[in-house]
Backbone as ProteinMPNN parsed JSONL, in Angstrom:
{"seq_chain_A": "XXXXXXXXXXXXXXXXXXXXXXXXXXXXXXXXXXXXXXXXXXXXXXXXXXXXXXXXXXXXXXXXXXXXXXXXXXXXXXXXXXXXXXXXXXXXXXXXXXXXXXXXXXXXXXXXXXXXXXXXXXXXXXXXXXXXXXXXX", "coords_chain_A": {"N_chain_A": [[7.517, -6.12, 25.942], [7.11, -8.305, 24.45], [6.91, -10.819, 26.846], [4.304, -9.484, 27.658], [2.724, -10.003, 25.556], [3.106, -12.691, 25.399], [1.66, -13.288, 27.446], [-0.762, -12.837, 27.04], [-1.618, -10.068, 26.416], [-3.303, -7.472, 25.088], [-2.456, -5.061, 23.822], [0.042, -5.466, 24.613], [0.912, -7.552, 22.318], [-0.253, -5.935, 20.102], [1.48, -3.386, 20.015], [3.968, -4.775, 19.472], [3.767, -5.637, 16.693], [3.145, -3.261, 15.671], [5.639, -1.94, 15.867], [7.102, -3.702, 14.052], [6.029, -4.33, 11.82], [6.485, -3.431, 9.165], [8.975, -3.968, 8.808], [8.703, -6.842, 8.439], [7.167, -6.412, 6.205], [8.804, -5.342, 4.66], [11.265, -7.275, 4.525], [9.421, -9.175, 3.303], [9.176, -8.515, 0.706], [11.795, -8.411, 0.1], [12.132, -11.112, -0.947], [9.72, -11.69, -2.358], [9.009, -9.576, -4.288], [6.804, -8.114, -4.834], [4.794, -5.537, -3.806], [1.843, -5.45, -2.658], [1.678, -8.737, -2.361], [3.815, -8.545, -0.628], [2.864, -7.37, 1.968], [0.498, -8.969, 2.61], [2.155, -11.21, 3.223], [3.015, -10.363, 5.261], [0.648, -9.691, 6.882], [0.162, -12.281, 7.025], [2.156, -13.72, 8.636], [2.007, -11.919, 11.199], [-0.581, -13.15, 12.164], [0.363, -15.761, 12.164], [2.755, -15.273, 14.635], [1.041, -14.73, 16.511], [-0.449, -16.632, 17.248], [1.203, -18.908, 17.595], [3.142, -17.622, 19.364], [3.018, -17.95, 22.471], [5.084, -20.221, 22.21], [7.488, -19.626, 21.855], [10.692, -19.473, 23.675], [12.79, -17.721, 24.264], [12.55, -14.815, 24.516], [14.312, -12.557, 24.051], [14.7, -13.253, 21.497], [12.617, -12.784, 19.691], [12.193, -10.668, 17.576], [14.219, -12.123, 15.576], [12.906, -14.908, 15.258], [10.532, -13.91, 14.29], [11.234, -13.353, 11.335], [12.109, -15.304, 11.008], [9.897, -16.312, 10.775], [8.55, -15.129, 8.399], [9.984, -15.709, 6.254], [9.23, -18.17, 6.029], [6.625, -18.11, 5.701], [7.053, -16.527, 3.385], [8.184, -17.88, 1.56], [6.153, -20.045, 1.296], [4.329, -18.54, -0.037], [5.832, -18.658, -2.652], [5.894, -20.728, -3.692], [3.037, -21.647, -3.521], [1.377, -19.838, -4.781], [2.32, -19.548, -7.09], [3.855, -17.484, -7.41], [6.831, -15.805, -9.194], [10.224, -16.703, -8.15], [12.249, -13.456, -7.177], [14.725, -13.478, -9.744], [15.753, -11.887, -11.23], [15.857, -8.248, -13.355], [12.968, -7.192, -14.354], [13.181, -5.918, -17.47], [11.922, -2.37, -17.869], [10.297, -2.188, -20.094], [8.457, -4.065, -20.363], [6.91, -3.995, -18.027], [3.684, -2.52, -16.691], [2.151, 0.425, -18.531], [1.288, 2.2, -16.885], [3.358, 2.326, -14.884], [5.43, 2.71, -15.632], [5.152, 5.169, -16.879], [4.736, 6.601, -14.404], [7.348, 6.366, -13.246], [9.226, 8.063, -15.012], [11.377, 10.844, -15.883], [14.729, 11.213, -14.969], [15.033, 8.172, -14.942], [16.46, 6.289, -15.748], [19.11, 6.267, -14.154], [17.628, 5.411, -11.555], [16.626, 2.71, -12.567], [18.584, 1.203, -13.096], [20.129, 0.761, -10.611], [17.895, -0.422, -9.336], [18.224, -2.947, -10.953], [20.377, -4.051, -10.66], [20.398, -4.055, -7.479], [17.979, -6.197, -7.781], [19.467, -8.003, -8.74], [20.97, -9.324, -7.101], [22.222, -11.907, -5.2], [19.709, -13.688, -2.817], [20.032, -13.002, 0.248], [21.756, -11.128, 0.21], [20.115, -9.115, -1.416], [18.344, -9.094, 0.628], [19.437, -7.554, 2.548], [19.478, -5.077, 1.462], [17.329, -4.131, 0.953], [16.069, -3.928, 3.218], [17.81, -2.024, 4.324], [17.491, 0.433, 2.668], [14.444, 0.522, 2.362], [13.384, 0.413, 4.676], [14.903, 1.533, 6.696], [17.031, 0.265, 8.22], [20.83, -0.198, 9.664]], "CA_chain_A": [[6.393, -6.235, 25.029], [6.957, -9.989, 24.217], [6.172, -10.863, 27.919], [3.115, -8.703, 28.016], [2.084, -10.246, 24.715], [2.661, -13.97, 25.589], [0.309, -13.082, 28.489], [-2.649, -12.462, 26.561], [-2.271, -8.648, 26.92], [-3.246, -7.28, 23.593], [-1.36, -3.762, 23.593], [1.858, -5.783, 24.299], [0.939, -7.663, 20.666], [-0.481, -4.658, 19.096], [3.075, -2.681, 20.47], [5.014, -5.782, 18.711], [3.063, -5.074, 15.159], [3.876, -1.136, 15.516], [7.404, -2.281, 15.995], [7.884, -4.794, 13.426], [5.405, -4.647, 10.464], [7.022, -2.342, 8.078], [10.53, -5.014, 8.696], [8.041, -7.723, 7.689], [6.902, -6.529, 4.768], [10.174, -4.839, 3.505], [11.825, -8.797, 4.309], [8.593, -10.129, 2.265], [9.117, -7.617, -0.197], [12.81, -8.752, -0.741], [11.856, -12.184, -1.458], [8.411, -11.28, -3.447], [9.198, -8.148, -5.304], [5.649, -7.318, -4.951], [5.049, -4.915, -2.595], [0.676, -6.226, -1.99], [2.148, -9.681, -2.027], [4.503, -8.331, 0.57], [1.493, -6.657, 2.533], [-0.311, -9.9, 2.884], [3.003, -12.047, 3.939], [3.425, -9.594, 6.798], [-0.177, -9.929, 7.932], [0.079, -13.917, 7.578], [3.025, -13.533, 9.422], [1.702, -11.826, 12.33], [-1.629, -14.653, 12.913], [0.885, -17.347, 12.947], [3.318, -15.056, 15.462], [-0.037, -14.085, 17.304], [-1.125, -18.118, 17.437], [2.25, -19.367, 17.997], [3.872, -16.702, 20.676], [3.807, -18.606, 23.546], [5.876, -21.477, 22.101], [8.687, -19.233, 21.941], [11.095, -19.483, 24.728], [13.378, -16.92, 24.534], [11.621, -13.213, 24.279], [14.752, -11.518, 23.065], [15.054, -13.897, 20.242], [11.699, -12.494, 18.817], [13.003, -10.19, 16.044], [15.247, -13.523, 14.432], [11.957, -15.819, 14.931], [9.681, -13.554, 13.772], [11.88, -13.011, 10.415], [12.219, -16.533, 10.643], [8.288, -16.961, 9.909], [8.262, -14.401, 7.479], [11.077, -16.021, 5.125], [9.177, -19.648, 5.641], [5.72, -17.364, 4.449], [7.565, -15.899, 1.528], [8.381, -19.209, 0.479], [5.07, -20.81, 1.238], [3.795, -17.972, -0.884], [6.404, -18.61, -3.834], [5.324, -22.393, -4.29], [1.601, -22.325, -3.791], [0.559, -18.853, -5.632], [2.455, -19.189, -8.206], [4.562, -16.267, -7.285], [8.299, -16.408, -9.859], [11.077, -15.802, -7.238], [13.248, -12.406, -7.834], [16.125, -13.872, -9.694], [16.097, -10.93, -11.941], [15.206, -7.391, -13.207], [11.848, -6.802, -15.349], [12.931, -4.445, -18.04], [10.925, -1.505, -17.734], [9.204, -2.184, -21.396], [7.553, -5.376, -20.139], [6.268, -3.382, -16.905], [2.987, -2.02, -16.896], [2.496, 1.515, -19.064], [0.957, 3.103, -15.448], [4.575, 2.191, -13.719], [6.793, 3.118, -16.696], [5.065, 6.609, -16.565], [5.455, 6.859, -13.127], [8.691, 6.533, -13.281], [9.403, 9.248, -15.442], [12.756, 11.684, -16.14], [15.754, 10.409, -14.51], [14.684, 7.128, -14.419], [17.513, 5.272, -15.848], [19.963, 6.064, -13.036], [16.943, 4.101, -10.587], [17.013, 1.649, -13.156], [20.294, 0.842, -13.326], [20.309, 0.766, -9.23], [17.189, -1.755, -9.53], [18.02, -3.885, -11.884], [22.127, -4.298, -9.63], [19.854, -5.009, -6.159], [17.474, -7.299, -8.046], [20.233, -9.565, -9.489], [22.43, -9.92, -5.933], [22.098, -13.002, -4.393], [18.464, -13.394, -2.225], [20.905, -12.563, 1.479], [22.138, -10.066, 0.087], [19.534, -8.002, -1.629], [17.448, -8.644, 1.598], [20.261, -6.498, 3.452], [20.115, -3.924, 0.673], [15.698, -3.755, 1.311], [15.563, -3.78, 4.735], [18.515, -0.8, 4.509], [16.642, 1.604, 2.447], [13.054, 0.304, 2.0], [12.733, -0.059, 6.239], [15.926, 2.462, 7.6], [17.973, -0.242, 9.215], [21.412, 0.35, 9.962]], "C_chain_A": [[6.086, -7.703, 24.724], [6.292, -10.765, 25.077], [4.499, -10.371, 28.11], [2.326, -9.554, 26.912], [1.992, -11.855, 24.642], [1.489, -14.118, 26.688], [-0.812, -12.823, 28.324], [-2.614, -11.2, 26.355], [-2.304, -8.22, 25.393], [-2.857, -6.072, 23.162], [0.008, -4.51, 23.473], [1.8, -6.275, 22.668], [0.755, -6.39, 19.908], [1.417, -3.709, 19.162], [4.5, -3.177, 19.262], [5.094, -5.268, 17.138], [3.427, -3.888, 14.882], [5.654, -1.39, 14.917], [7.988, -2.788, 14.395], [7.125, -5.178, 11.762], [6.216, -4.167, 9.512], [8.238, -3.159, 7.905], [10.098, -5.827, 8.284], [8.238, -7.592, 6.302], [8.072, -6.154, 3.63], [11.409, -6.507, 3.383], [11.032, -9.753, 3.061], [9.042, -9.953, 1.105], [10.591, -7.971, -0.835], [13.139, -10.347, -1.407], [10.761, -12.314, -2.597], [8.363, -10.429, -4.405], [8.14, -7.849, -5.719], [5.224, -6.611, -3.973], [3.063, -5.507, -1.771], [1.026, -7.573, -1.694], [3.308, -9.746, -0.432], [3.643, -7.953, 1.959], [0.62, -7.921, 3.026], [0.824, -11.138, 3.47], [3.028, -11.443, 5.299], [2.094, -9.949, 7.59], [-0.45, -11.542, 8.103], [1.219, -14.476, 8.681], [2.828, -13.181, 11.204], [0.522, -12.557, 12.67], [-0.594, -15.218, 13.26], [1.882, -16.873, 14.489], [2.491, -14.706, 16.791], [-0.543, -15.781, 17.958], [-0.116, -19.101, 17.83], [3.277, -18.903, 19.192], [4.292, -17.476, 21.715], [4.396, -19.719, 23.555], [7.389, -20.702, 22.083], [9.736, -18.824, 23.353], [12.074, -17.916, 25.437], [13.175, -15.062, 24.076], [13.009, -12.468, 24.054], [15.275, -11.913, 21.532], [13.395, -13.531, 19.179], [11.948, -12.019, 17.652], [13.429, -11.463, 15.162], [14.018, -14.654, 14.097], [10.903, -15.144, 14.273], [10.26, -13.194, 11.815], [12.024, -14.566, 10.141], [10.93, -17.222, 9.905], [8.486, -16.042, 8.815], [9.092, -15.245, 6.108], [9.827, -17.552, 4.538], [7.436, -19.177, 4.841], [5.935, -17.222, 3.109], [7.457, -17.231, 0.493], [8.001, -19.711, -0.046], [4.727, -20.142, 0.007], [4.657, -17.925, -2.582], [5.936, -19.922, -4.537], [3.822, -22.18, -4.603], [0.799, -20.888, -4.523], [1.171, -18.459, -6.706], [3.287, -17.983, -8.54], [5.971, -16.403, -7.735], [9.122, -15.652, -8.744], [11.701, -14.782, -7.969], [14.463, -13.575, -8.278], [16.732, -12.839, -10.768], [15.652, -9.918, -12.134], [14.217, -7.654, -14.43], [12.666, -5.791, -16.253], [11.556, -3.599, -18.388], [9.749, -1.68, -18.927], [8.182, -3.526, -21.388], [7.008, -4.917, -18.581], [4.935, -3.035, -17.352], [3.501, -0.304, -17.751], [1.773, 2.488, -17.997], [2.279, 3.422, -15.044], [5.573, 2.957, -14.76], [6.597, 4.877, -16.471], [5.265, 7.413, -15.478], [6.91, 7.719, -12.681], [9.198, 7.603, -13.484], [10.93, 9.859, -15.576], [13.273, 11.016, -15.253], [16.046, 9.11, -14.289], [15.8, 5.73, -14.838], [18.789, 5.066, -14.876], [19.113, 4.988, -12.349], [16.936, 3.167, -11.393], [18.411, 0.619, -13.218], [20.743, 0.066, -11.378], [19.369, -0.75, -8.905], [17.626, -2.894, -9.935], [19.619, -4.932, -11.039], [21.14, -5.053, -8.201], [19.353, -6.343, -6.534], [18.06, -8.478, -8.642], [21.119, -9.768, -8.435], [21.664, -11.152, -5.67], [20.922, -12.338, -3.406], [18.996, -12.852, -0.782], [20.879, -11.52, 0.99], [21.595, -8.476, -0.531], [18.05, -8.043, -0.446], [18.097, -7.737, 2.426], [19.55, -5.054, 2.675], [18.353, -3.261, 0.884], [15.541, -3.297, 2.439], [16.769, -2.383, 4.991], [17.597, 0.543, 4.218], [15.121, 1.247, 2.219], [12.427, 0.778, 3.64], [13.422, 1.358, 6.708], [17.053, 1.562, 8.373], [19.064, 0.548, 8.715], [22.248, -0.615, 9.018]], "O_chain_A": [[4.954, -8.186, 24.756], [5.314, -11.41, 24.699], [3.673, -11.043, 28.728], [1.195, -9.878, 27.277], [1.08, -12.391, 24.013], [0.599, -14.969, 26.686], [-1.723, -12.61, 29.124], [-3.734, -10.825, 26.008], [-1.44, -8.583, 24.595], [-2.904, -5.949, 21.938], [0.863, -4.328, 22.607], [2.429, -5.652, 21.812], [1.617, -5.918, 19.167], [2.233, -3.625, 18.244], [5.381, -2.587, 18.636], [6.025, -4.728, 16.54], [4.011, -3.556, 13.851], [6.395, -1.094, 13.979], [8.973, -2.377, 13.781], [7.503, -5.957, 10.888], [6.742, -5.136, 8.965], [8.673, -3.114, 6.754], [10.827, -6.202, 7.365], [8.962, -8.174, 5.494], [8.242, -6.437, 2.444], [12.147, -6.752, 2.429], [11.5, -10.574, 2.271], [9.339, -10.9, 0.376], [10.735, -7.887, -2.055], [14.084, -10.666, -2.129], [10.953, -12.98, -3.614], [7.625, -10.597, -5.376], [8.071, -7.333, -6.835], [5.299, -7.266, -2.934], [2.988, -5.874, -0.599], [0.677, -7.826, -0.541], [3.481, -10.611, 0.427], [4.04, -8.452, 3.011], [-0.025, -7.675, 4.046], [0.32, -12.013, 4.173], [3.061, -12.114, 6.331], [2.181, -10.413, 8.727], [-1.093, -12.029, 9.033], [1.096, -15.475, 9.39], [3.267, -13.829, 12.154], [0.546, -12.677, 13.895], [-0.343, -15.337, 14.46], [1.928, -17.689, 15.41], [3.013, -14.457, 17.877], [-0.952, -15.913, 19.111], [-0.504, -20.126, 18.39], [4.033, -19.657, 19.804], [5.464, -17.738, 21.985], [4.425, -20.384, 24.591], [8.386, -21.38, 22.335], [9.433, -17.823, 24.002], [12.044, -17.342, 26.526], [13.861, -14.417, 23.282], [12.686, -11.318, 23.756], [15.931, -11.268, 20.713], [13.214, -14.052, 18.079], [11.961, -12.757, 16.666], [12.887, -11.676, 14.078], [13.994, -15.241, 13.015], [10.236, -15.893, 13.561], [9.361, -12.736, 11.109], [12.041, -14.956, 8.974], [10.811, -18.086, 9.037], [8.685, -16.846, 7.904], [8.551, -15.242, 5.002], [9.582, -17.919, 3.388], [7.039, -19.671, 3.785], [5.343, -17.586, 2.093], [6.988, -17.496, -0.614], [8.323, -20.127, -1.158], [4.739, -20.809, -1.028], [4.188, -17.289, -3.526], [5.672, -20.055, -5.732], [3.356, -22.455, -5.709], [-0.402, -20.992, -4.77], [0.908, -17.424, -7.319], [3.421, -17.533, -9.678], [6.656, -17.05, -6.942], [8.947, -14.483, -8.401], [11.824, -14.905, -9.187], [15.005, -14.348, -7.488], [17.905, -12.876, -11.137], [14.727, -9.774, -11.335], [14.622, -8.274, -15.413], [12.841, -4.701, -15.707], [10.523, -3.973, -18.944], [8.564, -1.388, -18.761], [7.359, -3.848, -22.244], [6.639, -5.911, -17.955], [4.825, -3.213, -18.566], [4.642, 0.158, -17.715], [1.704, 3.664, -18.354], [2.547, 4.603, -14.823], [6.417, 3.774, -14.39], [7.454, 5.665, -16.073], [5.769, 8.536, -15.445], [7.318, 8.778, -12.202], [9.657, 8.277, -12.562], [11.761, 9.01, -15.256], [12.59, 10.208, -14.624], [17.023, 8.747, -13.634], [15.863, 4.598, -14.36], [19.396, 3.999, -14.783], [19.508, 3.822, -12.376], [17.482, 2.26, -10.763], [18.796, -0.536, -13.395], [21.476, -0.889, -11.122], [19.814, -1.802, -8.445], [17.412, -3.898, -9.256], [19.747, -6.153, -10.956], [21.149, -6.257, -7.942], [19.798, -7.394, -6.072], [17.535, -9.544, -8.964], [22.133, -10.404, -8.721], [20.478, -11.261, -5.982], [20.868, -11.143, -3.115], [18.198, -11.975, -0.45], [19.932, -10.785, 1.27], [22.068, -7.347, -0.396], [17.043, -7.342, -0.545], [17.355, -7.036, 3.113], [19.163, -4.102, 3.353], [18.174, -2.046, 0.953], [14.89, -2.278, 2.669], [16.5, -1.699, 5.978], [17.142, 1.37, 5.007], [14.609, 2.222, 1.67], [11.342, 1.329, 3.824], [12.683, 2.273, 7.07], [17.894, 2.119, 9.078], [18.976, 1.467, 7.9], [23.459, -0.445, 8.879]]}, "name": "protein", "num_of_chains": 1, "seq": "XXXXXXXXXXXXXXXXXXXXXXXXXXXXXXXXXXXXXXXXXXXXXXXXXXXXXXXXXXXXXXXXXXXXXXXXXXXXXXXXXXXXXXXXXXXXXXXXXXXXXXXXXXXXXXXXXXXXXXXXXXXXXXXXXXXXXXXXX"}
């Protein structure tokens, strides 16, 4: 697919995007803790991997470089929009009163689960996103 897609062919890119968006945005998403903010790293993510492709030499190192733009996105997007990194949890009473309702019955167990991911170290609660937000392994 990488091959096909440094070649101009635009199924091999489109193929890539199928593949790899949803790992984007759940990587954005563990740096942003917004999930539209995450949504818009992933598609700035794929221009620059779409405009940059054929500088990359080694086509099974895509996955690690393409995660590699996404992190240096997140970042971009933490400095210049003003976006506060995760370094902690929101309690729920300073959330919106849409999300709180949402939420609803049982909601202090997921709370409790939230509030533990959103205070690990940024490594380590990107493992814990990309586990259950994506399916990795």
């Amino acid at each position: 697919m990488v091959e096909a897609a440094q070649n101009g062919r635009l199924e091999g890119f489109g193929a890539l995007y199928q593949r790899y968006h949803s790992s984007m945005v759940a990587l954005a998403y563990s740096m942003l803790a917004d999930r539209d903010l995450a949504e818009d790293a992933a598609q700035e993510v794929f221009a620059i991997a779409c405009r940059d492709l054929r500088t990359l030499k080694r086509k099974e190192r895509f996955a690690a470089w393409l995660a590699g733009i996404c992190r240096n996105v997140s970042r971009q997007m933490l400095r210049t929009k003003s976006v506060k990194p995760v370094t902690g949890w929101q309690p729920q009473a300073q959330r919106s009163p849409e999300l709180a309702e949402r939420v609803g019955a049982g909601s202090e167990h997921h709370e409790t689960i939230r509030r533990a991911v959103w205070n690990l170290r940024q490594s380590e609660r990107e493992i814990i996103v990309l586990r259950y937000f994506d399916g990795f392994s």
